[in-house]
N, C-alpha and C positions, 0 to 999 in steps of 0.2 A: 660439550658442544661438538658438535659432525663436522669437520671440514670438510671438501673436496677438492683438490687442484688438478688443474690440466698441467700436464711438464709440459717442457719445451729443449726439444735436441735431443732427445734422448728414446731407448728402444720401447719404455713405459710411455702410456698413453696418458695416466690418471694416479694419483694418489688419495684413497683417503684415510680421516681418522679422528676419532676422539682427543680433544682437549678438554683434560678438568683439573681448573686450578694449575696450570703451566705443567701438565704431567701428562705425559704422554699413553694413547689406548689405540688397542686395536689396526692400527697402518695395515693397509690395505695397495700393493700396487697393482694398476691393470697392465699385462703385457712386459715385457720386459725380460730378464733371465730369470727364470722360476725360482730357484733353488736359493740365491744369491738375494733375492730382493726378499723370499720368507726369510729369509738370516738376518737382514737386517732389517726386519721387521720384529722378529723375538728378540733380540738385542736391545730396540729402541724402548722395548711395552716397560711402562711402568717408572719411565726415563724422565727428567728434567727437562724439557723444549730446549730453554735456552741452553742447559750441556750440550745438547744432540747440536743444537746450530754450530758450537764451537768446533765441535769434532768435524762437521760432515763439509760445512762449508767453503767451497772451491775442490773440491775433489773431483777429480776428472776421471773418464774413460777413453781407453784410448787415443784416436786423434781428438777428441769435441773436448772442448773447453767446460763442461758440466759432466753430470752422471745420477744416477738416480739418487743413489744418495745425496747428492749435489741439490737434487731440485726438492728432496724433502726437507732436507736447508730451509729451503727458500719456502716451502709452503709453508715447513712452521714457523717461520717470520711471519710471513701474510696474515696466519692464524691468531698470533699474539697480538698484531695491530690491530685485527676485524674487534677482538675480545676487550680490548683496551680501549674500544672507539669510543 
């Protein structure tokens, strides 16, 4: 199933990506540092959701209390709720 999220605080505008079966496909961010967010999008492909929430969750940049990683956290939380609804 496709998610999409909108971030919040950070230099990415969008996240999306395949859930099937709590395994992660495809992450997609809009905007953001290029090189840095494909990293850790080949990193995540093929991943556990709920591993990737352990690892990513509260990670910050710089001065902001979030970070990309941070907010794809949070979307694949959102994702596991919508799925579980």
């Amino acid at each position: 199933m496709n998610f999409t999220y909108k971030t919040k605080g950070t230099c990415s505008s969008e996240i999306s990506f395949d859930l099937e079966g709590g395994i992660i496909k495809n992450v997609v961010f809009r905007g953001g540092c290029n090189g840095n967010l494909k990293a850790i999008s080949k990193l995540v492909e093929g991943q556990e959701a709920t591993h990737i929430i352990e690892i990513l969750k509260g990670n910050t940049c710089g001065p902001r209390d979030t970070s990309c990683a941070d907010q794809l956290s949070k979307a694949l939380e959102s994702a596991l709720v919508a799925q579980n609804a």
